[in-house]
N, C-alpha and C positions, 0 to 999 in steps of 0.2 A: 869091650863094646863091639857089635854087629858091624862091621863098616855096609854091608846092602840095608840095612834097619837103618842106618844114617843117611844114607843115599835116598832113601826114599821117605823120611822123614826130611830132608832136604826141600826135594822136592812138593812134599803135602805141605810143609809150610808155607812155598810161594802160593800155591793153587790155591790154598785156601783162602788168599787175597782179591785171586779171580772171583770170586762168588759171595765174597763180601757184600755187595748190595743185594744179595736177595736171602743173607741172613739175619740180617737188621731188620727186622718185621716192625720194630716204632715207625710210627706217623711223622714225628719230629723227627730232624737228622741234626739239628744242633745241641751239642752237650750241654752249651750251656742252660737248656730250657731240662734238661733230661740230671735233674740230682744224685737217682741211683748210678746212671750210667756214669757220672761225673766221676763217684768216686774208684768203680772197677777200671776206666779206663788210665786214672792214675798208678793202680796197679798193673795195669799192664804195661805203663813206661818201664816200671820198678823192675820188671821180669826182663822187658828185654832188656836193658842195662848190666842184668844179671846175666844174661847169658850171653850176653858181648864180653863179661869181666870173663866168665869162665869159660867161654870159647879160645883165650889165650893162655888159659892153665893148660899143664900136662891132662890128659884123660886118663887119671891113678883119683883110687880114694872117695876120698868127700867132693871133690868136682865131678866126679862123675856122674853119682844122686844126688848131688844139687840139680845138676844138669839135664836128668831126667824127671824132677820134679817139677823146675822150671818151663821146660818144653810142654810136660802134662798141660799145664798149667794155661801155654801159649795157646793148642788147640783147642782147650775146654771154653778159653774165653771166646773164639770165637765161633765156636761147635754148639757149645751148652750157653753159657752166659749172654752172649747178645742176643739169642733168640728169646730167652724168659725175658729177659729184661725187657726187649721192646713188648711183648704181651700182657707183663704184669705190671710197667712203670707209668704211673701219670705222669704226662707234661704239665710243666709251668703253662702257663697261656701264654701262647705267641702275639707279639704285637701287630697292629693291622698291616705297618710299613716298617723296614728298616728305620728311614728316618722320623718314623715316632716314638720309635724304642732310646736311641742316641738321643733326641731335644730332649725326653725324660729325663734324662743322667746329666746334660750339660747345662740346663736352665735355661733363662730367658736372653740370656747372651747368645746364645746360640742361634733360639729361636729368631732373635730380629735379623742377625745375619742370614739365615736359611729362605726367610721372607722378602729380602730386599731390603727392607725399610730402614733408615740411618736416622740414629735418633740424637 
């Protein structure tokens, strides 16, 4: 392995965090109204789990192109994948207020507490 290709793969991993809000081109910024996005971003735990596990192996072998598929893999999600995906994903509909999205889910118990009223 390259150690200046590591160093600077290092470093393009942080920076690519800085510029995270203006590669997110969705309208919505919560997952949970965003399906496609829902399920790439659970792949993206998966990756970097992986490359915490093989950040502690030797760099010999099959860690090594794990390890550069993995990384591939870090930048494209957020180089290549968040950008389509905010442009081609329909959102869920958002609800008008936080709390009419919550009294939807909790029912009318909820609802009387939220109002005041003791019944």
């Amino acid at each position: 392995p390259n150690k200046l290709a590591g160093v600077i793969a290092l470093f393009s991993a942080i920076a690519v965090l800085f510029v995270l809000p203006w590669l997110d081109t969705s309208r919505v910024r919560s997952a949970k109204f965003r399906p496609i996005y829902r399920q790439f971003f659970w792949i993206f735990v998966v990756v970097c789990v992986g490359l915490g596990y093989l950040g502690s192996q030797p760099a010999e072998g099959g860690f090594v192109i794990a390890s550069r598929i993995l990384t591939a893999y870090y930048f494209i999600h957020f180089l290549v994948i968040l950008p389509v995906i905010g442009l081609i994903e329909r959102p869920k509909p958002l609800p008008n207020s936080i709390s009419e999205s919550v009294l939807q889910k909790s029912g009318a118990a909820a609802a009387a507490t939220a109002t005041g009223s003791e019944g």
